[in-house]
N, C-alpha and C positions, 0 to 999 in steps of 0.2 A: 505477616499481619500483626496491627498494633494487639496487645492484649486486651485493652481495652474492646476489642471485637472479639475476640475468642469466645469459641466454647467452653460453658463449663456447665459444671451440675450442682444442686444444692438438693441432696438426698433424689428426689423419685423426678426434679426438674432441671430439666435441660435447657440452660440459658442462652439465646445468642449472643450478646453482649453483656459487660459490666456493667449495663445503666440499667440503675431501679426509678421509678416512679412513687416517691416516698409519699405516704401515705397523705392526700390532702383534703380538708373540709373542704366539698363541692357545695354544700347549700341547695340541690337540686333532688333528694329523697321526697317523698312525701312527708307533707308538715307532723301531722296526727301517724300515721302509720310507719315512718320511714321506710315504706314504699320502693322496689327502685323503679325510675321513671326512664321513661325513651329518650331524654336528655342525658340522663345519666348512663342511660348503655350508648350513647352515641358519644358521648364525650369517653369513656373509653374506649373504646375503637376505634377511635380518633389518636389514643395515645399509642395503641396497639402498631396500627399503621405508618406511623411517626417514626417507629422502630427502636421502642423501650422496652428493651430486654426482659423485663421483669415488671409488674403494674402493681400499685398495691393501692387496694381503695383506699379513700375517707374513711376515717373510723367508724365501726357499726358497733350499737350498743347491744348489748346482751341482752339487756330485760328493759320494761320500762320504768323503771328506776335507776338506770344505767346509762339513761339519756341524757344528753352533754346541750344539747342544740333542738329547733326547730327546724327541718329540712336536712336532718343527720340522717345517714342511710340505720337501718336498724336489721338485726338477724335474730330477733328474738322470740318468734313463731313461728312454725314452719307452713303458714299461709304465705311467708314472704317467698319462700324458696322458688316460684313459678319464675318470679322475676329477676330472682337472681341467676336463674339458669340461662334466660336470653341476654344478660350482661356476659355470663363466663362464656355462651355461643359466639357473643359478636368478637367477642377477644382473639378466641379461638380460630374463626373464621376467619381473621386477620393474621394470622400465623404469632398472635400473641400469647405470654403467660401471664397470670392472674392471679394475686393473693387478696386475701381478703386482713385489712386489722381489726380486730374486734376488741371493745374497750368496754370498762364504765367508768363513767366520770368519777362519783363518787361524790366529796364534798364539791368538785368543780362544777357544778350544773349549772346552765342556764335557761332550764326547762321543768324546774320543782312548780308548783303549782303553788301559789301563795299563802302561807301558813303552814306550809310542809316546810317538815326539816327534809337536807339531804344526810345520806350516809355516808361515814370516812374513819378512819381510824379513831382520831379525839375528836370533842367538842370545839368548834373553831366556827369564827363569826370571815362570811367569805363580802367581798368585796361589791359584787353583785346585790347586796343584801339580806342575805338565805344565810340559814343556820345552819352549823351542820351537827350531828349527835353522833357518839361511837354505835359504831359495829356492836352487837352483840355474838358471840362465837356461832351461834346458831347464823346471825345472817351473815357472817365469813364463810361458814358452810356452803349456804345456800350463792354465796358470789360464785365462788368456787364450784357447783355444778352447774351456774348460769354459761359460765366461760364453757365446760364441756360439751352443753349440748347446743351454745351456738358454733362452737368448731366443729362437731355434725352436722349442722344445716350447712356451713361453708364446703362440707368436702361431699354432703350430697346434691350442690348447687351446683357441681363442678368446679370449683374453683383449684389451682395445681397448687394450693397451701395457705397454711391460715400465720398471720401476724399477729401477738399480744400486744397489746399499748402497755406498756411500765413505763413510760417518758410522761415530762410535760405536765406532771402535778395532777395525772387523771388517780384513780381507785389505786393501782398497782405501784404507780411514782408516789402517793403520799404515803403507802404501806416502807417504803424504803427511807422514807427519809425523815430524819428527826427534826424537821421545822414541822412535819406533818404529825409526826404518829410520836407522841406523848404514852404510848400504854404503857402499864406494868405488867401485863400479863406475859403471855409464851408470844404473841405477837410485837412487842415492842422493845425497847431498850437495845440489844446487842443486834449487832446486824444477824446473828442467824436468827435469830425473833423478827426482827422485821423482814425479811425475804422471808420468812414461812408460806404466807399467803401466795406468793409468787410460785416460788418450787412446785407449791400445792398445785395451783395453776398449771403450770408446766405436766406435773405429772399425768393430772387429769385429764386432760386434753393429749397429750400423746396416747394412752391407754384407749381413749374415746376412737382417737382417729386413724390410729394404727402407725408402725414403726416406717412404714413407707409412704407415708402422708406429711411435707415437709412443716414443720413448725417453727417457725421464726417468731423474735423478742426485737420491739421497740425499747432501748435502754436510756434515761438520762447518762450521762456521762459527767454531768454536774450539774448541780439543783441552784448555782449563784445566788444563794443564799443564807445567810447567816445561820449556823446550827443546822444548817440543811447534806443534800448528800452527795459527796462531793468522786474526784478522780479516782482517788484512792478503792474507796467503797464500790464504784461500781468496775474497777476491777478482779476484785474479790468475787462480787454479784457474777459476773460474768464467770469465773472459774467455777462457782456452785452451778451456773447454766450448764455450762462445758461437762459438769459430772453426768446434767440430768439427760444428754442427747441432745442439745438445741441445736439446732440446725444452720441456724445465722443468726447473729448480730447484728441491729442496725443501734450505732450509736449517737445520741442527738443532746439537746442540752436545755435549761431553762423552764421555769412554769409562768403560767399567767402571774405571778407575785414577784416574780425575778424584777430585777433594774430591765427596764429598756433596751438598752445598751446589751442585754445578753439574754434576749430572747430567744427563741426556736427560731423567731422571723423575724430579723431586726434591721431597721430601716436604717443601709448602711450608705445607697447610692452606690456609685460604680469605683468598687477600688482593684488593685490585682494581685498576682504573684500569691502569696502563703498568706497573705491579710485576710483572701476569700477568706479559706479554710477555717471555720468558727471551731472545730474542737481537735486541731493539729494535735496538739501535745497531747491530749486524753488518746487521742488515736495508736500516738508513739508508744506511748503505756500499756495501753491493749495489746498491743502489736507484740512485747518483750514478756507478755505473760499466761495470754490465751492464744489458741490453735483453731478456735471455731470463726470461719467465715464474719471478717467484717463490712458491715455496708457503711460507709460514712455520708452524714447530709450534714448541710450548713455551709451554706455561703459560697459554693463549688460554682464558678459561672466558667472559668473559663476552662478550652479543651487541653491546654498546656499543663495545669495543675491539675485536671484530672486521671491524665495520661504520667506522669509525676505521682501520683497519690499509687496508683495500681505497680507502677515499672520498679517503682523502689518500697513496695512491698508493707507500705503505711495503710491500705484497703482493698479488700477484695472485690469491692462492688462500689461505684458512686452513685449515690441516689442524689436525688433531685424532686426540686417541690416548685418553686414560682417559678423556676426558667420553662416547665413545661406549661404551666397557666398562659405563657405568652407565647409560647413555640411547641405546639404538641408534638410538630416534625424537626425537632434540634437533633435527636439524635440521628435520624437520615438526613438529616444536610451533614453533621461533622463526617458520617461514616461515608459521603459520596464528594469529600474533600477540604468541603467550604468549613475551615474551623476556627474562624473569625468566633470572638467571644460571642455566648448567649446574649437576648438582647435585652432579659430583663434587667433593670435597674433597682430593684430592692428597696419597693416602695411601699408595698404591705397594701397599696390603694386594692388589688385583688379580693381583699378580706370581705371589706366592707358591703359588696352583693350580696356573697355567700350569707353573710350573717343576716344582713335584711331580705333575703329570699328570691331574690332577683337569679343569683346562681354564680358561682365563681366565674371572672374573666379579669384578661387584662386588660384594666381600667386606662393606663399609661399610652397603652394602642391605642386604644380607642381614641382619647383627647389629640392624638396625634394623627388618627386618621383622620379626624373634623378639619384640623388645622390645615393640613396638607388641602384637602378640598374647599376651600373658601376662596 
């Protein structure tokens, strides 16, 4: 059997395959509530079914201050929790597993209300229009047991483990990196100051959820940004994770402020061979220095460098974000032989529903199914 199919475990979860389901903005929570909706437990168990080893929501915000989007799923009261147990049911019902990512945006919001600042390490004017003002220690405190007691509602929701967002310039990516967090205090300056809030993170949340409750970290892998946080560092970051018990690693790259060119999602069109792979080399690096479970996403389409990425021991896990928006059953078609590349083409057209509320899909299909029937 390919490895790629194998069993494995990540602490108390038994995986059937290496495919994760990297964590994707659906657009389909409720606007006001982040809600989860019967679209939303249907589109995962849909992915469930498809035969992706491992599912990890859309990010859910901690508190409402924490919120990134309108129609973002949210874990931030435990009136949500009813709904999140018939998400983690349909999963489960499907012979699926289930993580939940929980984030807060931080200075990245696009859901502050007008005239509100948002929260972030320093003072920083964000691109959206919204200001953002430092953290006071008191509300880094209070981040830090938002994060713990929404990894309680995740693991009384059912869900088989919770995901931290640290990638992608949200709260936890601008605490790491110095295009973001300008402090003087015990929070800023040397990387063990800025990972404080993270570790803290980390700590709190395993303590919350117990040692057999898996905890896995969303990691930048590089901030492509000038005075930003780069390969190097988030090697480092990752052997302080490896002290604190983390579970897995999924490592990814870029913020909304990056170049284009080196986003999380970047509109590359169809290329192949090791070009996919968006953070090869950060991978290679991880690889010669940590021992904790890697997931890699970025630009993975096809089943040859996938099968490549796991056999010669550069990741433990491929995740995957647009190819399932357009194919929720890619990984039962490759695993029942047909392993013709995915068929997304890496156009980002996917986003732009989710963000206007319509609900993630792919756009590309669709134009192409009109076409075909004319």
């Amino acid at each position: 059997m390919p490895k790629l199919f194998q069993t494995t475990s990540i602490n108390s979860i038994t995986l059937k395959n290496r495919f994760v389901r990297s964590a994707t903005f659906e657009g389909m929570a409720g606007v006001d509530d982040g809600a989860c909706t019967p679209r939303l437990i249907d589109l995962t168990a849909e992915l469930a079914t498809g035969g992706v080893g491992l599912i990890i929501t859309g990010y859910a915000y901690v508190s409402q201050q924490a919120k990134a989007r309108g129609g973002q799923l949210g874990v931030h009261r435990d009136e949500l929790i009813p709904g999140l147990v018939q998400m983690t049911e349909a999963v489960h019902k499907e012979g699926g597993k289930i993580a939940m990512q929980i984030a807060h945006a931080g200075c990245n919001s696009f859901a502050t209300p007008p005239g509100e600042k948002t929260l972030g390490p320093s003072p920083m004017e964000m691109p959206q229009g919204c200001s953002c003002r430092a953290m006071t220690k008191q509300e880094i405190s209070q981040a830090i047991e938002e994060f713990n007691k929404a990894a309680v509602r995740v693991k009384d929701a059912g869900f088989d483990g919770v995901q931290l967002h640290a990638a992608h310039g949200y709260l936890l990516s601008q605490f790491l990196s110095p295009f973001y967090n300008k402090r003087t205090d015990e929070y800023g300056g040397s990387l063990d100051n800025r990972a404080r809030i993270v570790l803290a993170v980390v700590r709190s949340v395993k303590s919350a959820v117990g040692d057999n409750f898996p905890v896995l970290i969303k990691l930048n892998s590089d901030d492509f940004l000038e005075a930003g946080f780069t390969k190097t560092e988030m090697v480092q970051v990752a052997g302080m994770l490896e002290k604190e018990g983390i579970d897995a690693i999924e490592i990814s790259g870029g913020t909304h402020l990056s170049p284009k060119e080196y986003s999380f999602s970047r509109v590359t069109g169809v290329v192949s061979g090791d070009d996919e792979v968006y953070y090869l080399d950060a991978a290679k690096l991880y690889k010669q220095h940590v021992k904790v479970p890697l997931m890699l996403v970025g630009g993975i389409r096809s089943y040859p460098v996938a099968e490549q990425l796991v056999d010669q021991g550069l990741a433990d896990y491929v995740s995957l974000c647009r190819p399932l928006i357009r194919e929720p059953h890619l990984i039962r078609r490759w695993q029942s032989g047909d392993t013709s590349r995915a068929n997304c083409i890496s156009c980002n057209q996917c986003f732009g529903p989710a963000r206007s509320g319509e609900g993630v899909h792919c756009v590309a299909a669709e134009k192409l199914r009109r076409k075909q029937s004319q």
